[in-house]
N, C-alpha and C positions, 0 to 999 in steps of 0.2 A: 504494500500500500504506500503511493507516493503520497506526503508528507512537507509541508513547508513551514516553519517558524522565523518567526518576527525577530530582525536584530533588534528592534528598538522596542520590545515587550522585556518586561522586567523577569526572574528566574521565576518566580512563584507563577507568572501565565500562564495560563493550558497552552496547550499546540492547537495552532489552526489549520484544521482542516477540511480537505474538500469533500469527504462524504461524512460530515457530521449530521448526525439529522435534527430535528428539531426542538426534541429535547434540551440536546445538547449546547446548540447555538443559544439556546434562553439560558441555561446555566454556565455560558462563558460570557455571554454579554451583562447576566448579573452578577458574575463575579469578578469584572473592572471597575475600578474606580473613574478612572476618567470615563467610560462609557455612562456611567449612571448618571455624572455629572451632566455631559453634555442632552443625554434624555432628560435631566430635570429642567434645564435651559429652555430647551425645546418645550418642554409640559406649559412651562410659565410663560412662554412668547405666544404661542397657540392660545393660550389661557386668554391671555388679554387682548391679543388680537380679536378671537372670539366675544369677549365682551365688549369690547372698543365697537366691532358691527351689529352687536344688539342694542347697545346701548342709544348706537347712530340711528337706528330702527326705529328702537322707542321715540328717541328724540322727534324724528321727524313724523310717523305712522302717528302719533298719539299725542304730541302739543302742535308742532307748526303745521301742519295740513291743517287741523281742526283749526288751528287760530287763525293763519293765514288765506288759509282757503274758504270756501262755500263746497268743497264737492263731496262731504261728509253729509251736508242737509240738506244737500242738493236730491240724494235719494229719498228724500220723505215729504217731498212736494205731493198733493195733492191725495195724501193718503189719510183713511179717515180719522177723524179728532175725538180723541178719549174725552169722554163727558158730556159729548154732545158742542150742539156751537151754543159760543157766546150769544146770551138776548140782548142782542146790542146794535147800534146804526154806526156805519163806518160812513164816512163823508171825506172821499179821495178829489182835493183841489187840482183837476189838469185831466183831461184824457187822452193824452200824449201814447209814447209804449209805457215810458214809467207808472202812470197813472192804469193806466187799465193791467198793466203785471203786477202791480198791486191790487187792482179790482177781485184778481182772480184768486190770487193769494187768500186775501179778507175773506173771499164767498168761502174759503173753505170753513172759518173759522166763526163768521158772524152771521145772523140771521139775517143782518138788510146790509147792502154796502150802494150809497149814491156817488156815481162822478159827476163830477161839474166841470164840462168844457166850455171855453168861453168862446170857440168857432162854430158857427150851425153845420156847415158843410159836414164837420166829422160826425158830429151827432146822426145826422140825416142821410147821408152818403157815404159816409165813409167808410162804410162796413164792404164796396166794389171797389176795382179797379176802376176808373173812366174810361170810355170807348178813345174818346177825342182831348184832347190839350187845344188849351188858347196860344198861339205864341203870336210875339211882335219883335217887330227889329228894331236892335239899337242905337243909338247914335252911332255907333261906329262901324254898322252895318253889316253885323250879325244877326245871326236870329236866338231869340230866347224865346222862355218860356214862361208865363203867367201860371202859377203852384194855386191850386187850390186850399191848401195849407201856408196861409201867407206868416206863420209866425216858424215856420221850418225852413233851416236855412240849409240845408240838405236834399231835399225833398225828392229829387231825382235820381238823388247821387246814390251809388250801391255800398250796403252798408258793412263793414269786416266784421261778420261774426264769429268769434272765436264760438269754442267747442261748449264753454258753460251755457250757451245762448241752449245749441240743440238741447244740453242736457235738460236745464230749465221746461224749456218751450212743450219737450216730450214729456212729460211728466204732468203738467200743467194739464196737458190737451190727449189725451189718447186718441183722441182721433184726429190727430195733427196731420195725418198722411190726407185724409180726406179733405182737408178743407186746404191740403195743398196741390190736390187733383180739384180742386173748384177752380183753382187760380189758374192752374195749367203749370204750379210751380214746380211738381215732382222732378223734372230734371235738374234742377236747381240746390238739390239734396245732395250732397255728395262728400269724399274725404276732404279733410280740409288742406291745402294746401298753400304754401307760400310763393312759392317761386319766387324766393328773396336773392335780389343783387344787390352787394353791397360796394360801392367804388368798381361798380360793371362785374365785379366775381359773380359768377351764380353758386350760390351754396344748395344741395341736392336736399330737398324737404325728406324729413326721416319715413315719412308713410308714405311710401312709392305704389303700395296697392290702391288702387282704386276701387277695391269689391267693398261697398257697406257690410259694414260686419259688426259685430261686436265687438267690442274695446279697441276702435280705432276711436279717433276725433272727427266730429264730422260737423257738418256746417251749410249754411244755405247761402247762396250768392244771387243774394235778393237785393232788389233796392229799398231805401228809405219808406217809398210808397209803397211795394208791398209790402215791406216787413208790418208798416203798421196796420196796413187793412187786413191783412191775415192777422194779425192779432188781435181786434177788435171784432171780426167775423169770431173768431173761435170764443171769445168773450163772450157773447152775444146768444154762442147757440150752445154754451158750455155750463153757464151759470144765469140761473132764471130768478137768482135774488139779488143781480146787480141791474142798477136802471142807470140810464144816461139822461141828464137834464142841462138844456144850453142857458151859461149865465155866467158869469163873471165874479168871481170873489173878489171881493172887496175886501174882509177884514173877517177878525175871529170875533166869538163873543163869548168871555168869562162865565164859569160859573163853580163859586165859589176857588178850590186850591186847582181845579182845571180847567179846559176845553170845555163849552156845550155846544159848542154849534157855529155855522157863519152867517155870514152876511153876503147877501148874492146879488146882483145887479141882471136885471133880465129885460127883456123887451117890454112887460109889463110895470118895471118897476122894480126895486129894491124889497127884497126876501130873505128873510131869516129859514135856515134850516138846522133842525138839532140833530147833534152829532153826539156818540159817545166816545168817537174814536177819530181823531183827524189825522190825516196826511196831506204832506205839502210837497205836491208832484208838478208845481208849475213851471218847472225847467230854470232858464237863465232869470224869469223873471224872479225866483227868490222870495216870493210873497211872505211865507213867516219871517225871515231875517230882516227884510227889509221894511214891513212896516207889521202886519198882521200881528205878533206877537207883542210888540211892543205896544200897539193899539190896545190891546188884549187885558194890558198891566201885566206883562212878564218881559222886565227888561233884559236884551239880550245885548250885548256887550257889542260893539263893532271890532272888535281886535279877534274876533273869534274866527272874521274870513280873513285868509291869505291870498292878495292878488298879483300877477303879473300881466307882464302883456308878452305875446310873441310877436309882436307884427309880423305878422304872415299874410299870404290870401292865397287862392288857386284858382283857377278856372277847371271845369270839367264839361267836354266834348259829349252828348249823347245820343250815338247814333241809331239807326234802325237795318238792320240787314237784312236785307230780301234772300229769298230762297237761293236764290243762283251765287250770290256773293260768298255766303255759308258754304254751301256746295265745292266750291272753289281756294275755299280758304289755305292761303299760303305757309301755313303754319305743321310743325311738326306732330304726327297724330290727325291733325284736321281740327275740323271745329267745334270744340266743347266748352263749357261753360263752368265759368269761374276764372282766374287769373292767367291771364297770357304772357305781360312782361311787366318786372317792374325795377326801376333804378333809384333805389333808396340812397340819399343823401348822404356823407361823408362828412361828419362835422368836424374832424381832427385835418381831411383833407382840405378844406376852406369850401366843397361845393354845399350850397344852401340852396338845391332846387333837386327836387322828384317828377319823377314822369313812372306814370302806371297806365296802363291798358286791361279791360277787365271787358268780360262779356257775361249778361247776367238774363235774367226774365224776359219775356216776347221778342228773345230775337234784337234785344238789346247792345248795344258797345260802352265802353266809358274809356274815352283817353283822357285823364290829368296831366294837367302841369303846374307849375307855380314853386311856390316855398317861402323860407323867409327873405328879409332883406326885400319883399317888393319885385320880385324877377317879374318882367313880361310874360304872360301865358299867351300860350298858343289857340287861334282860334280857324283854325286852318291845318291841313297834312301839312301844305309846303312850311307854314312856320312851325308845324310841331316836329320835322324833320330839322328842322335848321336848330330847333331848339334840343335838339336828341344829341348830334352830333357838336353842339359845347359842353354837354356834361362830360363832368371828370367820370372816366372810365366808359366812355362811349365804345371806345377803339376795342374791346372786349366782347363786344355783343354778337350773338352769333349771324350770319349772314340773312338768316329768315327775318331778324327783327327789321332789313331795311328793306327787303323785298315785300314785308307785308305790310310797310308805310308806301312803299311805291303803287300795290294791289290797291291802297285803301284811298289812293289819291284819284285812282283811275273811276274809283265807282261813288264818289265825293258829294257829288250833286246827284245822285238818284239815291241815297241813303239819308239827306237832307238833314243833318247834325245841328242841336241846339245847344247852345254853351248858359251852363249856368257858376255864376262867381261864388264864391265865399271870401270872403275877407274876416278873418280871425281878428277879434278883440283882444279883452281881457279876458283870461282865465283864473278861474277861483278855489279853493276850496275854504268852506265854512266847516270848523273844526266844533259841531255840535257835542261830542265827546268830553270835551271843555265847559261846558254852559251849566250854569248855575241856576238852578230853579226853573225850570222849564216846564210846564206842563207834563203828569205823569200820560195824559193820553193821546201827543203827541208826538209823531214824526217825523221827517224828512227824504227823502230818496231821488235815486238819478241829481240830476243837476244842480236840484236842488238844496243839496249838501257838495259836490262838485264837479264842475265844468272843466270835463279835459278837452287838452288839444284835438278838436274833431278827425283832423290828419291821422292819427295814427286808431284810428276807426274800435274804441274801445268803451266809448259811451256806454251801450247798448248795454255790452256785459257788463260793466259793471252795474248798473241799471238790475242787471239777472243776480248779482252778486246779492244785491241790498234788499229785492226780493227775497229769494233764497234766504239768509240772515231774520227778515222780520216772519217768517212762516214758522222759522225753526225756535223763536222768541214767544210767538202766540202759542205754539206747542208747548213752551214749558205754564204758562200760565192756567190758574182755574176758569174753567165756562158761569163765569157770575159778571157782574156790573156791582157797581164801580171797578173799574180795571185797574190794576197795581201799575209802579212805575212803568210800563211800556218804554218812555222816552229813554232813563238809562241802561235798561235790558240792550234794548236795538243797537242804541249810539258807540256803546263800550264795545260791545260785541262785532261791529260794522266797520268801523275804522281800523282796526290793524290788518283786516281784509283788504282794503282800497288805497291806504298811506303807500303804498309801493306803486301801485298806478301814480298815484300824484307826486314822490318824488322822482319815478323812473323819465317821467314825459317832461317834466319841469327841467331834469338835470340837464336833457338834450337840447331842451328849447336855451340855455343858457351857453349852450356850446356858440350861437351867433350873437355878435356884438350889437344887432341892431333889437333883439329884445330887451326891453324896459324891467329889470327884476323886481322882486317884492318885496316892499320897505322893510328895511335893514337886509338885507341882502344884500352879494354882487353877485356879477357872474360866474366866478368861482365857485358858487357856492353848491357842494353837492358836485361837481367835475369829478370827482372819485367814480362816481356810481356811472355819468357817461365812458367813461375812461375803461373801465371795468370790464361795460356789458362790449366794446369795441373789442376789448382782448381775448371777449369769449368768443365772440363772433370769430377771428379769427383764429385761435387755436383749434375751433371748432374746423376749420377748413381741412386742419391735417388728425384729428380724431373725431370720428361717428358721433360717439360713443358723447361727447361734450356738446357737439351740435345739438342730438338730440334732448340733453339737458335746456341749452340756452332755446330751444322750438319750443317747449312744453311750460319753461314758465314764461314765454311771450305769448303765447297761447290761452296760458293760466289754468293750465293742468299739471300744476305743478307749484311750490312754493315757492318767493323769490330767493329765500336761504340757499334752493337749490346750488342755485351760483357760485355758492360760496361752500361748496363743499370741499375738503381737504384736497380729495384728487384735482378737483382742478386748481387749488389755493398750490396744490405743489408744482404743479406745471406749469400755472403762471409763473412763480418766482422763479422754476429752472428757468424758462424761456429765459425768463428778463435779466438773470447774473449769468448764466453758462451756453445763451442762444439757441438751446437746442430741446 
């Protein structure tokens, strides 16, 4: 039997050898000393290593998704309420989406819920699409279009819904698919997708499948107008204890330590209605902050809103494509629906202008342009071509993107495209969270508490977010009246869900010099978190695995801490001392 022993084994070691069996082997390996050592090394790295990934588990699975997320209460929308419903009147200011996502919310939980919109057209019409649009030309001899929703500054334009919208929306409406076969919207369901270029890179969206399935993200590429006439249709034929009434809030009216009710301005006259439960879903106009509560006798601080300005605006092209143009379409795959190309701004680069193209409901187009600093939009192929070709990182784009501006010039005037502007104000957020004696059975939601940068197409969801939030707030509460604090249930619970929208968009809009920051600010301020998400974005370029990280909390299926998880905290700092 050949045999071999260790020069560097001390005299007292067994011989090693090659047909020891397994007995054996465990009673030579137990009787080294340095062997057992380095297995107790190993026990205790393992040990903690293993703890270190439960603990990161716990951390995130069980505090920051529930705190910073909705997708925890997002599964118990619309499921029935232990106790029965509140015998109570909910009285929702605005029938806006915010307004009526809340209508639907309340019906689960309250016996009557009234909206009060201050436009007839929604109340009366707005539950269809219109066959026909009014347009007129501009001074500068384009054509627009007259919005039957004169207080929506969007209203054509198609809206980014991330994934918490479907989540929300399905859950809400069971029978969401049908009343998306009434509109003709069901091709409009689908994965969600980026097709993000950042500086002309295109970065490869992580769900390449296009089969609706289960546990992808998925999303509708609807516009402004349908998004909310399907949601007021589903409203409407989903819940038979909300009613619509046209009128205009005026003011709250105290009764005793809360809320009883408003004050309504209607065609008839000035009307009191009693509420046990208010919400203030008026959008930018702000009605409690700005006068309504303080009316009320609940004063409410002014230091509570945080405002900026981005000087921004854009124009968006909306065109119509006939059968033959679709048919034809010069694009990779052919012609589908949702996101064709888009050139996301570089603010480290100095470009402060996007250009997106999107194709969405009846055979629809949308080309944007615009950004901050004031750039010229294009109201035209020839100048949205001339406008394509100065962006930083043009020279990148793959050859289709200038054949299907060439295809889209040829067919220009039989598609007969209306340009509608936005031009960005101020943006806000009111930090209700903060507020001292508020009404226990009062609200806020959507814009209402904050107005983000429309650009980056996140209103809505968040809107789903503060929904979500107050459904899962009304569930923890008993089915009696007088209602317990509501106000700080919602507010404490709401805000560390939304504070990452509002500094993620703020920190980028500060990346240009020509935005005006928010008193005691500068533009510095918060550049960490621009700076940051820019590094993910590209590191994300040479690992999957991070992209898909920085897709899902832009997405918001996912927590913003994500980002900041160790692995990629250690590849950033390699990148940035060792390059590599």
């Amino acid at each position: 039997m050949w045999s071999e022993t260790s020069a560097n084994l001390p005299p007292s070691s067994p011989t090693i050898a090659v047909d020891m069996d397994v007995d054996e082997w465990i009673e030579y390996i137990l009787s080294d000393p340095q062997t057992i050592k380095a297995l107790k090394v190993l026990g205790v790295a393992t040990s903690a290593y293993a703890l270190y990934k439960l603990a990161g588990y716990i951390l995130r699975e069980l505090v920051l998704v529930p705190k910073l997320t909705a997708l925890r209460d997002v599964e118990d929308l619309h499921k029935p309420r232990k106790g029965g419903k509140i015998p109570g009147r909910v009285i929702i200011c605005g029938g806006s989406v915010g307004g009526m996502l809340a209508a639907a919310v309340c019906a689960d939980h309250f016996e009557s819920v009234l909206i009060l919109e201050s436009e007839a057209w929604a109340n009366e019409h707005g539950s269809e699409v219109p066959e026909e649009r009014e347009y007129r030309t501009t001074s500068e001899g384009y054509q627009a279009v007259v919005p039957p929703r004169t207080r929506i500054m969007q209203y054509y334009v198609t809206n980014f819904l991330q994934p918490p919208v479907y989540m929300a929306l399905s859950r809400l409406f069971p029978n969401l698919s049908e009343q998306l076969d009434h509109f003709g919207l069901g091709p409009t369901f689908a994965v969600m997708r980026l097709k993000f270029r950042y500086g002309g890179i295109y970065s490869e969206d992580p769900y390449t499948d296009m089969n609706v399935k289960e546990g992808v993200p998925l999303t509708f590429n609807i516009s402004r107008e349908a998004t909310e006439t399907l949601i007021r249709r589903s409203v409407k034929h989903s819940r038979s204890n909300v009613r619509f009434k046209t009128g205009t809030v005026t003011g709250f009216n105290r009764k005793g330590d809360r809320l009883g009710g408003v004050t309504v301005r209607t065609e008839a006259g000035e009307e009191e209605e009693r509420g046990d439960f208010i919400i203030d879903a008026t959008g930018p106009t702000q009605l409690a902050f700005n006068k309504a509560l303080n009316g009320a006798g609940f004063p409410v601080s002014p230091d509570l809103r945080v405002e900026y300005n981005p000087n921004m605006k854009y124009t968006t092209g909306v065109w119509t494509l006939p059968d033959h143009v679709r048919a034809n379409w010069p694009v990779p795959g052919g012609y589908e629906i949702g996101v064709i190309l888009t050139m996301t701004p570089d603010v480290e680069a100095g470009e402060s202008r996007a250009f997106y193209l999107v194709t969405m409901e009846r055979n629809q187009m949308l080309i944007t342009t615009g950004g901050w600093n004031a750039p010229r939009a294009a109201h035209s192929i020839a100048e949205a071509r001339a406008y394509v070709q100065s962006l930083d990182g043009q020279h990148l784009l793959p050859d289709w993107a200038w054949t299907l501006l060439d295809f889209l010039e040829e067919h220009e005037a039989e598609c007969s495209p209306f340009y509608a502007e936005a031009k960005v104000g101020p943006l806000n957020y009111i930090r209700w969270q903060q507020a001292q004696d508020l009404p226990p059975n009062f609200v806020a939601i959507g814009d209402a508490i904050m107005k983000l940068n429309p650009v980056y197409g996140q209103g809505i969801t968040k809107t789903c977010i503060d929904i979500t939030t107050l459904d899962a707030v009304l569930r923890q509460i008993p089915s009696k009246i007088p209602l317990p604090n509501i106000s700080k249930l919602f507010f404490e619970r709401e805000a560390p869900r939304v504070e990452g929208l509002w500094d993620g968009t703020r920190a980028n809009d500060y990346g240009w010099t020509t935005t005006i920051p928010a008193e005691g600010e500068d533009l510095s301020h918060n550049a960490f978190i621009r700076k940051w998400g820019r590094d993910c974005i590209f590191l994300g370029r040479e690992d999957p695995a991070i992209h898909k990280i920085w897709w899902n909390v832009n997405m918001m299926v996912a927590p913003g801490t994500d980002l900041f998880s160790p692995r990629i905290v250690v590849k950033m700092l390699r990148k940035k001392w060792l390059g590599w």
